[in-house]
N, C-alpha and C positions, 0 to 999 in steps of 0.2 A: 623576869619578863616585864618589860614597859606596857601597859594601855595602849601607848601610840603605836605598836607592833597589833595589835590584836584588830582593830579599830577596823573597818570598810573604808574610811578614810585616809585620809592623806593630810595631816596636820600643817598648818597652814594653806591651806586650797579650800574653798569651798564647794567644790564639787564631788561628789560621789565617785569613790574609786570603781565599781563595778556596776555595771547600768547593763539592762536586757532592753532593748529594743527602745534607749532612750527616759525608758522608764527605773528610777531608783531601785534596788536589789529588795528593799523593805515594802515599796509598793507591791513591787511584784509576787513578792511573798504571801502579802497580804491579800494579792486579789484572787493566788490560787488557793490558798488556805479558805475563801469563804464560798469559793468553786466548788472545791471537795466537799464541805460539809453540804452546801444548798443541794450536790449533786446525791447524797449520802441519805440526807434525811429528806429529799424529796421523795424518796422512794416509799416511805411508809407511811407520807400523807396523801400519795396520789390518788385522787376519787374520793377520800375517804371525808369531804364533805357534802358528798352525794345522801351519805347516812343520814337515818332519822337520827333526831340526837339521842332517843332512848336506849340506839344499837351501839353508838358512841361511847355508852358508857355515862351519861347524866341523863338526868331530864329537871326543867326547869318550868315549869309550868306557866300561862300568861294568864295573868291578874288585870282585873280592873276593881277601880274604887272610886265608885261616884257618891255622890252626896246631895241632899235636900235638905228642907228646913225639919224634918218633921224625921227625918233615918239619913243609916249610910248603906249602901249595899257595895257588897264586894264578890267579884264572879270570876272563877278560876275554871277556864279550861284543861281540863282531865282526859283527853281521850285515853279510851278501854279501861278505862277503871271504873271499877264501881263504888257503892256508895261504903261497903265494909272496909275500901283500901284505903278509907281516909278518915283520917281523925284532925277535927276544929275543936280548939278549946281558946278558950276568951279569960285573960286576967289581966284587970285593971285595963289600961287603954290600950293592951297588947292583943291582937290577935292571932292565931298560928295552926298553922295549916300544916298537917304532916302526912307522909303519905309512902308507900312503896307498890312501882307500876313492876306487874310480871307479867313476860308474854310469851308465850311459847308455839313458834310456829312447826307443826311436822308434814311433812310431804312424802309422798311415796309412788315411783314411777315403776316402769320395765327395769330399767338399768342403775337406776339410781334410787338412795333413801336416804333426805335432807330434814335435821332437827334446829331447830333453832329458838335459841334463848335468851333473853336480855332481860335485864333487870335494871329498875332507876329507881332510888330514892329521892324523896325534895324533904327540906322544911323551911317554910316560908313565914316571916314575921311582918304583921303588919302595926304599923304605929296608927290607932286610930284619930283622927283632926277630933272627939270630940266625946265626952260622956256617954255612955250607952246604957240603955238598961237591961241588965243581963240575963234576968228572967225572963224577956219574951224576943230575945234571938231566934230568930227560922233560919234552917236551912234546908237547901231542897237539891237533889241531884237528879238529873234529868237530859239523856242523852252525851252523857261526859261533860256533862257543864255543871259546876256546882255553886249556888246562887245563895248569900249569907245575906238575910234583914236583919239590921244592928236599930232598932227604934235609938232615937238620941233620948236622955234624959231630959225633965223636965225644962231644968236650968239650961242646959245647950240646946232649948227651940228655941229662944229672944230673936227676934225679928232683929236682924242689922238693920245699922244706920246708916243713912245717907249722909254722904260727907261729901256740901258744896266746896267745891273748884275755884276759886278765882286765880281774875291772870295778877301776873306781876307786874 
């Protein structure tokens, strides 16, 4: 058996031997082929970004880290955890935040009785911009917010420098 027997084509033509509606046999293959799946796996994402992301299956918790001349603080929003669900440990200019959120909701009506469970871990690493000194770290948790005082070490208070501008 020859290629040019097998082919959609018609060697020497450049046009496509079998066409749907104007459109090449490969387009159209292709535009149902991403029909079916979009229409397939639409089905198991439908709403499902309505979810908290804990019910999802992660949780990723939102950080800030501001800094002064004098500390750095770093403050990690926790909702419903407390203060035993998480563990901060500091080495070297790393800081890491680890944690696991559990919640369990149960309801119970006339006709119905609903339980519900989710679970999320995080571990979160931060690179700290600067020396710290380790033995007088705070931290404080208070209403799902957990709030880390990093004092800077001596050497990383030096007052920056001003550095003039001219034009060119």
């Amino acid at each position: 058996m020859d290629i040019k027997e097998i082919g959609p084509w018609k060697w020497g033509k450049k046009l496509p031997a079998l066409k749907e509606d104007g459109v090449d046999s490969i387009q159209a293959l292709q535009r149902n082929m991403s029909r079916l799946f979009e229409d397939f796996f639409g089905r198991f994402n439908a709403g499902w970004e309505n979810f908290p992301l804990e019910v999802r299956g992660s949780f990723n918790p939102r950080i800030n880290v501001t800094e002064n001349e004098q500390e750095i603080v770093v403050t990690a929003e926790l909702p419903g955890m407390d203060e035993q669900d998480v563990e901060v440990s500091l080495s070297n200019d790393l800081l890491a935040l680890k944690g696991e959120k559990k919640q369990e909701r149960e309801e119970e009506g006339r006709d119905f009785y609903r339980l519900e469970r989710s679970y999320g871990g995080f571990r979160r690493n931060i690179a700290l911009p600067a020396e710290v000194q380790a033995d007088k770290v705070e931290a404080t948790f208070k209403r799902g917010v957990l709030r880390i005082k990093l004092p800077k070490a001596p050497g990383a208070q030096k007052a920056a420098k001003r550095i003039a501008i001219r034009s060119a």
